[in-house]
N, C-alpha and C positions, 0 to 999 in steps of 0.2 A: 519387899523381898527382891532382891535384885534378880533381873532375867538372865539365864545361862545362854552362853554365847552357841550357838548351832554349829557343829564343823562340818567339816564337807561329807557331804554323800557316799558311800560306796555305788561307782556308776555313774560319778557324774563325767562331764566334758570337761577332759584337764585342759593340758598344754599342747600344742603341737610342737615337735620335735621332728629334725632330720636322723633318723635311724636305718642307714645303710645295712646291705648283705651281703657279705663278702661277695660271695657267688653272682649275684646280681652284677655288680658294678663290675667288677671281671669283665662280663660280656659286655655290659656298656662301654664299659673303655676298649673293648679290641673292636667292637662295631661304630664308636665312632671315630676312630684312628683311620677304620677302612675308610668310611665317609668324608673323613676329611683327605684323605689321600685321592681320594676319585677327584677333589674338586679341585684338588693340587694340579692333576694329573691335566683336566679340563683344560685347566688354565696352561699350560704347556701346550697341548693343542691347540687352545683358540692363538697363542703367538706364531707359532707354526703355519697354520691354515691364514691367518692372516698377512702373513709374509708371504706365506705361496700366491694368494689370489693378487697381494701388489707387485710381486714380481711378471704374474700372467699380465697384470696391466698395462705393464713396462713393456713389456715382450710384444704386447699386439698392437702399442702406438709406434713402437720402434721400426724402422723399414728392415726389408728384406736383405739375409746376407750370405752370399753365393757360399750350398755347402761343401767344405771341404774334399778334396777326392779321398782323403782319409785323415778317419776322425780320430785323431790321437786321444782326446780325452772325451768321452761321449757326455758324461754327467755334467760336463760344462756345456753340453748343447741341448739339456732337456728345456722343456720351454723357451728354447730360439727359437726365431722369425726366418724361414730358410726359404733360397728357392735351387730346385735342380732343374736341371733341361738334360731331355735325353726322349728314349720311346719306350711308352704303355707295352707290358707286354698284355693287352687284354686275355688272351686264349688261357693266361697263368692266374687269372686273379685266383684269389682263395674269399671265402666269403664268411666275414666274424658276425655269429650268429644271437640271435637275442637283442638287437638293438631300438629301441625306440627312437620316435621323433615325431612331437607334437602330437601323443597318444596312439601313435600307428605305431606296431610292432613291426619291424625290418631285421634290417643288417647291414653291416658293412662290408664294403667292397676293397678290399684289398687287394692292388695289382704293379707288378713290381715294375722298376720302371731302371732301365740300363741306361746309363748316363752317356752323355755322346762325350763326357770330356777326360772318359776313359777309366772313372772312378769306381767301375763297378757296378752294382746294382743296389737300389735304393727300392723298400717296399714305402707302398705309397698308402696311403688312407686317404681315398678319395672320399667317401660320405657316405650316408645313410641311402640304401635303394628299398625297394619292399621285399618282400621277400620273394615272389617268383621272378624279380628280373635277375636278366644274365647279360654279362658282359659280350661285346662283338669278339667273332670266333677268328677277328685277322688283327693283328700289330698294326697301330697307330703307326701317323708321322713322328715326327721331331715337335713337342710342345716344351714346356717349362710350365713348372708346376711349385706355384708358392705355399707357403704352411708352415705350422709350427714341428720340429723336431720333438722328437718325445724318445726316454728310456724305452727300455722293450721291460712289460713292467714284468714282477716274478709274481708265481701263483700263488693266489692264497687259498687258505684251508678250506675252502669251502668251493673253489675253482674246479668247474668240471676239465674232465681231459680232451685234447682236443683230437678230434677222428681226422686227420689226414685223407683217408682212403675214398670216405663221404665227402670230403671237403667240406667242413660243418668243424670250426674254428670257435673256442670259448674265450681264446684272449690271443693276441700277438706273442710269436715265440720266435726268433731268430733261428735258432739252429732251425727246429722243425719247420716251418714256410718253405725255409731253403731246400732242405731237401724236397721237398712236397713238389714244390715247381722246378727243380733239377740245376738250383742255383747255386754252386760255393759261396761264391765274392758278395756275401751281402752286408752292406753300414751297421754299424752297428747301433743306431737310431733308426725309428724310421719316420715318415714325413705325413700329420695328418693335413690334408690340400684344405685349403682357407673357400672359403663359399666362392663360388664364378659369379660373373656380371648378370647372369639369368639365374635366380635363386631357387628356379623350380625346375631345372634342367637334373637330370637324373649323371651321378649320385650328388648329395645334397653335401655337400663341406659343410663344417663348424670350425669354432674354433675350441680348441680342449681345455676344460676348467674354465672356462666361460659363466658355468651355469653353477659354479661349488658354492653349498653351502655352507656357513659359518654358525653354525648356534650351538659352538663348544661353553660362548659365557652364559646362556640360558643353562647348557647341564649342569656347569660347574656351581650352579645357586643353588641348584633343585639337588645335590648332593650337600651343600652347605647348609640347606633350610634343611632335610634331613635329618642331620646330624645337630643343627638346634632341637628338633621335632623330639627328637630319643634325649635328649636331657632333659626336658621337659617333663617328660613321661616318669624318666629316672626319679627323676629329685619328686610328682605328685605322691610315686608310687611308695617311694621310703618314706613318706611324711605319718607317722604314729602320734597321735596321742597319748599325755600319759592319764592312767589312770588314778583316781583321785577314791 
């Protein structure tokens, strides 16, 4: 007598099938659009920042070039190599508050400096001091004073205000300085001073964007791996078997 052939089970392990949900995948597509857009975005940045830091490198092997008595066009002299000569007005400095330097908490000394070559007044960013020093209470001689030129930068959202009254400064402001130390004629750059030949002489020079860092192409992965990570997840999660 011949054996009857057994069919399949109710219950058993069928097939595995890709069986999406509208709804699901919706959000996976608009969460990995955003994801791939951040890494978009990164990448825009890390060209950016990378152009910024080789033009600072350009700007700090390049010599020094006497600043103009006035700066017709300033944003062609952010990151120049500049020098003025004129006199400290110390008794005006103003002091930008919150700065570090080698884990010490300071500030800087900002003190404006009137040019002898009749251009005005230029604020200066001499360097990092601690926080209780204070500038001498009488007007320097005639020095000259090398540094890079920089924008007066604008405030961001999160920028406290700056108290004039206290002289307790959260970022350089042109208009505001000026009036503060009773100056009209101010550059519309101002000048951070390049380190002196005594590196420990008070206030300390830098140079600006010296120290920037670049790890926009690390986000722009970790936004990329991401967004593999969630399709991933998409496609284990729609995987059904079928019933048998």
């Amino acid at each position: 007598m011949p054996r009857a052939e057994s069919g399949p089970t109710r219950g058993g392990r069928g097939r595995l099938r890709f069986r999406p949900k509208i709804g699901a995948s919706l959000a996976a597509l608009v969460c990995v659009a955003i994801l791939l857009a951040l890494g978009n975005w990164q990448l825009q940045r890390l060209k950016w920042k990378t152009g910024l830091i080789e033009g600072i490198e350009r700007a700090v092997a390049s010599p020094a070039v006497p600043l103009p008595g006035t700066v017709e066009d300033p944003p062609a002299f952010d990151f120049v190599r500049v020098r003025v000569t004129g006199r400290l007005l110390h008794p005006k400095t103003l002091y930008l508050t919150s700065r570090t330097l080698d884990g010490r908490v300071g500030q800087h000394a900002i003190t404006p400096l009137v040019r002898q070559d009749g251009g005005g007044v230029v604020l200066v960013d001499r360097g990092w001091v601690p926080a209780d020093w204070r500038a001498p209470v009488t007007a320097g001689g005639v020095v000259q004073v090398a540094g890079m030129a920089r924008l007066f930068p604008e405030p961001g959202f999160f920028t406290l205000d700056n108290d004039a009254e206290r002289n307790i400064w959260f970022m350089v402001n042109q208009a505001e300085m000026a009036a503060a130390v009773g100056l009209g004629d101010v550059a519309p750059v101002f000048v951070t001073a390049s380190p002196g030949d005594d590196p420990s002489a008070l206030p300390i020079g830098g140079i600006p964007g010296s120290n920037l860092s670049n790890n926009h192409l690390i986000y722009a992965i970790t936004w990329y791996a991401l967004a593999v990570v969630l399709l991933v997840i998409y496609g284990i999660y729609h995987l059904r078997r079928d019933e048998v």
